[in-house]
C-alpha positions as a Markdown table, in Angstrom:
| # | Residue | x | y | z |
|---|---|---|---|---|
| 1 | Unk | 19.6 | -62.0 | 123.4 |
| 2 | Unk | 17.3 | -64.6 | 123.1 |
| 3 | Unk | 14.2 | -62.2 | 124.3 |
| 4 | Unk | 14.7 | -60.1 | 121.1 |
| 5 | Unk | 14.9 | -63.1 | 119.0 |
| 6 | Unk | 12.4 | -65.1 | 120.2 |
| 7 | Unk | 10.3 | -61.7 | 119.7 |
| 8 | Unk | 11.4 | -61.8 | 116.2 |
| 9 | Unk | 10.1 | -65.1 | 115.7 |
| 10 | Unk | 7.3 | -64.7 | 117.3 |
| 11 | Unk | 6.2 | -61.8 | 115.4 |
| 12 | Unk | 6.4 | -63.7 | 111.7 |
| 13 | Unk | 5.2 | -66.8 | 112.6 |
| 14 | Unk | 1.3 | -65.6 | 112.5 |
| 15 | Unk | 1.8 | -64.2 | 108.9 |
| 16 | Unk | 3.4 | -67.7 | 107.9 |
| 17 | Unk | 0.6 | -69.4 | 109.0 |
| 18 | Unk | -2.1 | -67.1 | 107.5 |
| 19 | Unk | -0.9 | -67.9 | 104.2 |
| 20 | Unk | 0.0 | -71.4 | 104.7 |
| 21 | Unk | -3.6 | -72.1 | 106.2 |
| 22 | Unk | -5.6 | -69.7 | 104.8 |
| 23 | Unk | -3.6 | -70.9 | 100.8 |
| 24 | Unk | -4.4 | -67.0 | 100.5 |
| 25 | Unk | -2.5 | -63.7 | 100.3 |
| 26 | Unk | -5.3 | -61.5 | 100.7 |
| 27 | Unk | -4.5 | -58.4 | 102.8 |
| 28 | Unk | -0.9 | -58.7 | 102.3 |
| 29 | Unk | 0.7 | -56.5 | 100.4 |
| 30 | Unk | 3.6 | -57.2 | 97.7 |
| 31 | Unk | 4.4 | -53.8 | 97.4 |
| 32 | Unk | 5.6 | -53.4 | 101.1 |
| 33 | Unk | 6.8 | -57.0 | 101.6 |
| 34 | Unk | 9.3 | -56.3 | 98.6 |
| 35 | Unk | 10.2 | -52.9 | 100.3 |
| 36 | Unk | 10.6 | -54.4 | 103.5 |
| 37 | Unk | 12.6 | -56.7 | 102.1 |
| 38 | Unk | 15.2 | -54.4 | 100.6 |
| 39 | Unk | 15.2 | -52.1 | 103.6 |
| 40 | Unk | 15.9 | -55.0 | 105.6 |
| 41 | Unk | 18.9 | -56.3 | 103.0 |
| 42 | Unk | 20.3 | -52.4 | 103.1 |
| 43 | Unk | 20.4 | -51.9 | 107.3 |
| 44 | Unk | 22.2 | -55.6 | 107.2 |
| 45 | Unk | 24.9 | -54.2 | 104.7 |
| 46 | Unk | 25.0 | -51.0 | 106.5 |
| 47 | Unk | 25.0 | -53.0 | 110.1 |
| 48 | Unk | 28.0 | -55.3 | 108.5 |
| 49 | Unk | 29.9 | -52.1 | 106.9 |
| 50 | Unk | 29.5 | -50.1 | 110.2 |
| 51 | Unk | 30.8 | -52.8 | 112.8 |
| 52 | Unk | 33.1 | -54.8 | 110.2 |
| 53 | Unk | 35.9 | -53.7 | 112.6 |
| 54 | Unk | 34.1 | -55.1 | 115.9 |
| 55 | Unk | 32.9 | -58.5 | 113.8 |
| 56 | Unk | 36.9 | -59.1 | 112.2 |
| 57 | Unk | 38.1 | -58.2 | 116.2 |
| 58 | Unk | 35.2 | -60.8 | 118.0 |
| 59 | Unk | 36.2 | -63.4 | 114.4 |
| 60 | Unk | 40.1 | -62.9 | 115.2 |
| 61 | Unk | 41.9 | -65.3 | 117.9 |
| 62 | Unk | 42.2 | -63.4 | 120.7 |
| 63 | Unk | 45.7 | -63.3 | 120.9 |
| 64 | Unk | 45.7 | -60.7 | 118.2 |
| 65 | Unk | 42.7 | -58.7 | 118.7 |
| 66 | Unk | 42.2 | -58.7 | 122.8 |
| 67 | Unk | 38.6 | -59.7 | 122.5 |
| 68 | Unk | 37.1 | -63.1 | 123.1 |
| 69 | Unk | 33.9 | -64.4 | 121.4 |
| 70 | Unk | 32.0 | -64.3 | 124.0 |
| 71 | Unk | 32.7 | -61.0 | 124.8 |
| 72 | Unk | 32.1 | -60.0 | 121.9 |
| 73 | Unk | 28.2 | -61.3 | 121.5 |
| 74 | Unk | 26.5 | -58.2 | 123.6 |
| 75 | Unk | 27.5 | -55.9 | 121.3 |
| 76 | Unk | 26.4 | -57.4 | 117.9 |
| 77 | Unk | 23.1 | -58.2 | 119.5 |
| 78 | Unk | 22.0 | -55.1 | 116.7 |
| 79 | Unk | 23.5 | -57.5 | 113.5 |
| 80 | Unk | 22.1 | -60.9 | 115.0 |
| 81 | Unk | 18.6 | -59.2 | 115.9 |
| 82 | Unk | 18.6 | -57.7 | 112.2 |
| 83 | Unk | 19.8 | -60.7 | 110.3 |
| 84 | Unk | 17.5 | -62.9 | 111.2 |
| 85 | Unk | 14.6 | -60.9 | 111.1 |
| 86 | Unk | 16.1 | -60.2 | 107.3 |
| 87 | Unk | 16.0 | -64.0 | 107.0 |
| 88 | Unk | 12.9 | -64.5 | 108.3 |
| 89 | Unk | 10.8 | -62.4 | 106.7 |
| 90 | Unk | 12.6 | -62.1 | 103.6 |
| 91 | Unk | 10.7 | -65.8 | 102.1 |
| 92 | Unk | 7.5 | -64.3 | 102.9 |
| 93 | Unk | 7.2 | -62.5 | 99.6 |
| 94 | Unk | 7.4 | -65.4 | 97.8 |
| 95 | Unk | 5.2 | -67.4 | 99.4 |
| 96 | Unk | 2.8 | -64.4 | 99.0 |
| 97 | Unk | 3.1 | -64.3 | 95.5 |
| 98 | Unk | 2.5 | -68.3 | 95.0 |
| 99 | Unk | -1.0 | -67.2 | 96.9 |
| 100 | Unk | -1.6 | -64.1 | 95.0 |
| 101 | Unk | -5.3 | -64.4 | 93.2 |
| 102 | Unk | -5.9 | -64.9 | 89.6 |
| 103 | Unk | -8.0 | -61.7 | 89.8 |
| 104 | Unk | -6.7 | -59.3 | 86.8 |
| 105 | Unk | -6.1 | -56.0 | 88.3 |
| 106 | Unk | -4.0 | -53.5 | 86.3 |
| 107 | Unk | -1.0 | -51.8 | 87.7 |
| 108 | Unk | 1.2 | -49.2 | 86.1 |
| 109 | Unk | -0.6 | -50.1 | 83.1 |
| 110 | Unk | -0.2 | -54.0 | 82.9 |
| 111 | Unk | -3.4 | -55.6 | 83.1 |
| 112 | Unk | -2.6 | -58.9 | 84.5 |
| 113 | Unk | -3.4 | -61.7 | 87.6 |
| 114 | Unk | -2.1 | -60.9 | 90.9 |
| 115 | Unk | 0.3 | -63.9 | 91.0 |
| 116 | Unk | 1.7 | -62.9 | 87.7 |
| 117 | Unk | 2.1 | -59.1 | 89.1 |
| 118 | Unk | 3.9 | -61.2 | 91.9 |
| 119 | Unk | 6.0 | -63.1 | 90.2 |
| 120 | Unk | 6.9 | -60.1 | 88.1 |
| 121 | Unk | 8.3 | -58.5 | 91.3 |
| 122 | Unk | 10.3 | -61.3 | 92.0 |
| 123 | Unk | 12.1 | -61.2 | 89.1 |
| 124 | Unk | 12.7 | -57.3 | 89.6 |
């Protein structure tokens, strides 16, 4: 379990630092970040709705349920795995948006800066 985690973390960490280091979002883009993000918030509800039975059994005491914890941690490997990489990526689109350029650019007809297009997703 820790492999696939580790792998997780592994794999945000270099678009954390671009835009820490680099104070620039350039060659990230909003638009898939903020779908990412939603897919990633949708397969964590559909994770939680499809194994709520499994999580209440592995949550009960195990006099009632016949599962332990630790039995239980193999086999939500698939929720762990998915809700942290939903919690680690999912900050990224803000920071990208505090980095967004001033550049006016006009999308769907709004002539604005790109931090202001950002922002404006963030509210949606």
């Amino acid at each position: 379990m820790f492999v696939f985690i580790a792998g997780v973390v592994l794999g945000a960490v270099p678009q954390y630092l671009k835009l820490i280091l680099l104070a620039s979002s350039d060659g990230i883009s909003l638009t898939s970040l903020a779908l990412m993000n939603i897919s990633n918030m949708t397969a964590i509800l559909n994770i939680f709705i499809l194994h709520f039975e499994q999580i209440r059994s592995c949550v009960q005491a195990p006099s009632q349920s016949g599962f332990s914890f630790d039995s239980c941690q193999a086999s939500l490997l698939t929720f762990y795995y998915t809700l942290v990489y939903t919690l680690l990526w999912f900050p990224l689109y803000p920071l990208a948006a505090h980095f967004c350029s001033d550049h006016k650019t006009e999308i769907c007809g709004m002539t604005r800066s790109g931090k202001q297009h950002g922002q404006a997703g963030l509210a949606a």
